[in-house]
KELUM-35590 format. One record per residue (C-alpha): residue in one letter; x, y, z. Coordinates in steps of 0.02 Angstrom, whole numbers, plus 50000, padded with zeros to 5 digits. Layout:
// KELUM-35590
<torza aa="a" x="X" y="Y" z="Z"/>
...
// end
This chain:
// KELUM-35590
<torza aa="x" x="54729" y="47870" z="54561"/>
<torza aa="x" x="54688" y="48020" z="54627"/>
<torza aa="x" x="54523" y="48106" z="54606"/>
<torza aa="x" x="54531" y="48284" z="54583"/>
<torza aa="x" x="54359" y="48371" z="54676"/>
<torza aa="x" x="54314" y="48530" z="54579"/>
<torza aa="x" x="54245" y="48646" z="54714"/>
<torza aa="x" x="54126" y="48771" z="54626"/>
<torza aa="x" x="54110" y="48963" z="54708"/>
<torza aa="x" x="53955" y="49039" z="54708"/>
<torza aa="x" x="53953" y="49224" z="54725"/>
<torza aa="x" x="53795" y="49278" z="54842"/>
<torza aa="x" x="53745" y="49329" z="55036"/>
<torza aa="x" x="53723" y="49209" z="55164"/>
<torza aa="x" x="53568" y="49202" z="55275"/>
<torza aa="x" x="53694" y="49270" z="55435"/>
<torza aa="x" x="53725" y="49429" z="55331"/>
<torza aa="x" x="53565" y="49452" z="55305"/>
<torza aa="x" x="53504" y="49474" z="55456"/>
<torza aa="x" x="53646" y="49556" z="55523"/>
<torza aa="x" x="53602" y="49674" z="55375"/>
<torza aa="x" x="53412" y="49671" z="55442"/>
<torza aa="x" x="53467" y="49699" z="55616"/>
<torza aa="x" x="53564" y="49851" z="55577"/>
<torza aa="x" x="53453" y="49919" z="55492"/>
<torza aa="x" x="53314" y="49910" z="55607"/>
<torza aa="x" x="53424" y="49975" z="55741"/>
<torza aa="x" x="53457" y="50130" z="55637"/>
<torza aa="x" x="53283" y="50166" z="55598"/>
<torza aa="x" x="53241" y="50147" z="55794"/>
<torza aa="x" x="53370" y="50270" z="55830"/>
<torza aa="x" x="53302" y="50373" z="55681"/>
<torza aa="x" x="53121" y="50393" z="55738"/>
<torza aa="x" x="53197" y="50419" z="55919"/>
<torza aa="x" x="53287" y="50570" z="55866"/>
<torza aa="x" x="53146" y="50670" z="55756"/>
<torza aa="x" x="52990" y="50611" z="55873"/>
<torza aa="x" x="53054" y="50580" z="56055"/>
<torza aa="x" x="53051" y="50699" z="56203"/>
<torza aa="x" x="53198" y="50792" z="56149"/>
<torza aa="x" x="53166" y="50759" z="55978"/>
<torza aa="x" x="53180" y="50876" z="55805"/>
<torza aa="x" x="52977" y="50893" z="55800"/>
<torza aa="x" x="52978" y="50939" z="55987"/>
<torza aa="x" x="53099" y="51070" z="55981"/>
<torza aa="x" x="53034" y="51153" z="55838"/>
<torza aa="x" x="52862" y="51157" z="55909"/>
<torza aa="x" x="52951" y="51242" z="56064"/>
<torza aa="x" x="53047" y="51361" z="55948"/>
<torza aa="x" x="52878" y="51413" z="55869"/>
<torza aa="x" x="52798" y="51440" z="56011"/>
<torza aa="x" x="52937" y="51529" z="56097"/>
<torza aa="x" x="52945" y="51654" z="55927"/>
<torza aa="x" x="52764" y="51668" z="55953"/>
<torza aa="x" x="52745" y="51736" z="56114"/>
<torza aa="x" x="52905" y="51849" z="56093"/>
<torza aa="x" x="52801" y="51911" z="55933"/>
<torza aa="x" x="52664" y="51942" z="56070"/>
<torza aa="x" x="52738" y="52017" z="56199"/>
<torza aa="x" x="52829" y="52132" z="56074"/>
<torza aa="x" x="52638" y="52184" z="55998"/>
<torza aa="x" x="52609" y="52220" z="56185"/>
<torza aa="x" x="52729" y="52328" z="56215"/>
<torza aa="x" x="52716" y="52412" z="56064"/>
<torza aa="x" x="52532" y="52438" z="56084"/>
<torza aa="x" x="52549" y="52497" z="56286"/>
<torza aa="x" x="52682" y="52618" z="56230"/>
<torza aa="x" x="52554" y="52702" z="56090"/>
<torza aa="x" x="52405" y="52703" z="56229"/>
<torza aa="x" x="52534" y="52777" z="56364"/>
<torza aa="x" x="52580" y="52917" z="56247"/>
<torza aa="x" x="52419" y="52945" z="56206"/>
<torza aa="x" x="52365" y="52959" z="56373"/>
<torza aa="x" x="52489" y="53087" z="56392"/>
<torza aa="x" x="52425" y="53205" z="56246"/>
<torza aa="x" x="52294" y="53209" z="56396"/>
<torza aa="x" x="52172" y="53086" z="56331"/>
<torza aa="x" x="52066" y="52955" z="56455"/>
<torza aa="x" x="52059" y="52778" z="56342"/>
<torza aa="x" x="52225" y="52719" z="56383"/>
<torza aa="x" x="52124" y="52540" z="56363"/>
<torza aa="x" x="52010" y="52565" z="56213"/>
<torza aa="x" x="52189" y="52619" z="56124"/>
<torza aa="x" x="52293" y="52460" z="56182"/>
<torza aa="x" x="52127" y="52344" z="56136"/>
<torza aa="x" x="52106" y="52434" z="55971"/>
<torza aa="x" x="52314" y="52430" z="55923"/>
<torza aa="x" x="52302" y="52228" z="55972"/>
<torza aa="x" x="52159" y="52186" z="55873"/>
<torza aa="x" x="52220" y="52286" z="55715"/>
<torza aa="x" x="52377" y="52214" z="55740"/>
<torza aa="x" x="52494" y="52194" z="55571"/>
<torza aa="x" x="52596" y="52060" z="55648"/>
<torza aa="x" x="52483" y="51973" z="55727"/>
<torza aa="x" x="52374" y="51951" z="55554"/>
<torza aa="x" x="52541" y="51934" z="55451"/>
<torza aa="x" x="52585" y="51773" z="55513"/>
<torza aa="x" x="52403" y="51719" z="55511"/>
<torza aa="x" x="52342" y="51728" z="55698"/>
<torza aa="x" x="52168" y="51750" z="55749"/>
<torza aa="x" x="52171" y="51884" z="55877"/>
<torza aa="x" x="52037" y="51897" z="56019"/>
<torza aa="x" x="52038" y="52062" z="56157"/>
<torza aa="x" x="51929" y="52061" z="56285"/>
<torza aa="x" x="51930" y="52208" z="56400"/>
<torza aa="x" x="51895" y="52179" z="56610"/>
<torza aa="x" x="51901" y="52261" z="56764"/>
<torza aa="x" x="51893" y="52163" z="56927"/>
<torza aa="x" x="51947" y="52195" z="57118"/>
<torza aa="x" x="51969" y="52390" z="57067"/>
<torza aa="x" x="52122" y="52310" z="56915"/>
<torza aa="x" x="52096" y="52352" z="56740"/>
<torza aa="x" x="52157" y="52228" z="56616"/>
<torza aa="x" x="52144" y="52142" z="56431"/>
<torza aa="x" x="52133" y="51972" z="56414"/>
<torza aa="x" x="52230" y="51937" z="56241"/>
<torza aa="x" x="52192" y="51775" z="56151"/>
<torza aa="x" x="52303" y="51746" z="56021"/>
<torza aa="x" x="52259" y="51589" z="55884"/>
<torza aa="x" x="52178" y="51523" z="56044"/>
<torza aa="x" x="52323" y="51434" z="56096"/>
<torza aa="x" x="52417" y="51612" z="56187"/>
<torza aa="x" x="52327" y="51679" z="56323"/>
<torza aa="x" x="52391" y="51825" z="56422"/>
<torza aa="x" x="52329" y="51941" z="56559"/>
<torza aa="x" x="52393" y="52126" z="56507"/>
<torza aa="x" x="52394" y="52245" z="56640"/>
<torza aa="x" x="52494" y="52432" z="56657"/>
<torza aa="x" x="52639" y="52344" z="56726"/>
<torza aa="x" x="52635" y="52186" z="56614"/>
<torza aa="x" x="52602" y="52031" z="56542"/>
<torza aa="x" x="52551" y="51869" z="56639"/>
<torza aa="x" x="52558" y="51736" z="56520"/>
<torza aa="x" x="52405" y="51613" z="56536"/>
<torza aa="x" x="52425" y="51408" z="56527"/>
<torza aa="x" x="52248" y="51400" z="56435"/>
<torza aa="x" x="52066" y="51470" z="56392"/>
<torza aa="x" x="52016" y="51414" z="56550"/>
<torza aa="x" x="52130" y="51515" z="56660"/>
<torza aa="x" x="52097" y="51654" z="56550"/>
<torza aa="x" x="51902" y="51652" z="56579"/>
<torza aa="x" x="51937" y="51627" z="56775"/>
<torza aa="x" x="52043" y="51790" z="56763"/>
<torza aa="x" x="51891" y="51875" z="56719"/>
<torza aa="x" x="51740" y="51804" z="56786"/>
<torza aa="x" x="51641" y="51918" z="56939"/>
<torza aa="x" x="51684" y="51872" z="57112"/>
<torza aa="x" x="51583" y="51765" z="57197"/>
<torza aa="x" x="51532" y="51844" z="57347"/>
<torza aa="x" x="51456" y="51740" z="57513"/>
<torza aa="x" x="51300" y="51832" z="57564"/>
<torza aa="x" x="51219" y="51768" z="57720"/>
<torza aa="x" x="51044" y="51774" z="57748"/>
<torza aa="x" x="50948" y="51937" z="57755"/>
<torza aa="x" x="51109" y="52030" z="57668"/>
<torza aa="x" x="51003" y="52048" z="57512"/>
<torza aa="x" x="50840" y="52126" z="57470"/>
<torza aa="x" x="50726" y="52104" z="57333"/>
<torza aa="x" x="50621" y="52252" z="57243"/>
<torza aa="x" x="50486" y="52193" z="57113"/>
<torza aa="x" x="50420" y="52326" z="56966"/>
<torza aa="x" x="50269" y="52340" z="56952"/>
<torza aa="x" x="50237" y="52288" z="57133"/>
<torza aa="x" x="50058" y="52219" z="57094"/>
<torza aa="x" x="50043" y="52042" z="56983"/>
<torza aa="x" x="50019" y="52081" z="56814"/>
<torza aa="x" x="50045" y="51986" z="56626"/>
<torza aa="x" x="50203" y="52055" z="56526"/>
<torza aa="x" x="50378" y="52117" z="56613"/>
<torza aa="x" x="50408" y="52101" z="56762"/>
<torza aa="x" x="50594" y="52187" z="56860"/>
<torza aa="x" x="50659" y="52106" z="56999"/>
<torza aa="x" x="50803" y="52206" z="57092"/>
<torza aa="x" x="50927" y="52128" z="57213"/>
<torza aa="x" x="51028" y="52249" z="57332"/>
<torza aa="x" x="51145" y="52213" z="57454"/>
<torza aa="x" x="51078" y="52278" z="57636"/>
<torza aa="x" x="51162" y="52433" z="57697"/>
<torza aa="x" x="51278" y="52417" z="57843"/>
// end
């Protein structure tokens, strides 16, 4: 007498293939969120592309604008500055694509310059020869605050208007010492 076994087949995962099923899955996410947010990822570079197309949109504004002020100068006219801070700051391109634009004019050690703040995130030093691109708002203030100049005692004298003590105004006048 032989007893016949009826084996039954269930259709249906097994716990191993589901986790191998996890497993690969997590792995492909991990490689996923590598790829659009790591160094080298696709956020990264197009932050770098922007701001690569934003400074060559910058410099080319610059140019653009020194080339109107140097002809200008030519037709015998003195502002060669006023016209490159006035073309930067009416700037079509620079609005267009929705960038706050800041010029501030300077002159220091005998150098004239513009200080161009663009968005403030692009800072450049513009002189008649170029553009010196700036790493931040800070660098761009250093570039033009005064000198500090060491003055030893007795290189300075001090002039008071009026010269009597009185309520109201008073000036107070500091020179350097001759020779």
């Amino acid at each position: 007498m032989s007893k016949k076994i009826k084996e039954v087949q269930q259709a249906g995962i097994t716990l191993i293939a589901l986790v191998v099923t996890i497993i690969v899955l997590l792995v492909l996410a991990g490689v996923t969120i590598n790829l659009v947010l790591g160094n080298n990822g696709v956020i990264n570079r197009a932050q770098s592309a922007y701001s690569t197309q934003s400074k060559a949109a910058i410099q080319e504004e610059v140019e653009q604008a020194r080339g109107y002020a140097e002809t200008y100068r030519q037709t015998g006219a003195n502002d060669f500055w006023g016209k490159m801070e006035t073309q930067l700051e009416n700037s079509d391109t620079l609005k267009r694509v929705g960038m706050p634009v800041e010029v501030t004019y300077a002159s220091k050690g005998g150098q004239n310059f513009i200080i161009l703040s663009v968005a403030n995130l692009y800072f450049c030093k513009i002189t008649e020869t170029g553009i010196e691109w700036l790493e931040n708002a800070e660098a761009a203030a250093d570039a033009v605050r005064p000198e500090i100049v060491n003055l030893a005692e007795g290189d300075i004298e001090f002039s008071y208007s009026p010269s009597t003590p009185t309520q109201g105004n008073v000036t107070v006048t500091i020179t350097e010492k001759e020779g």
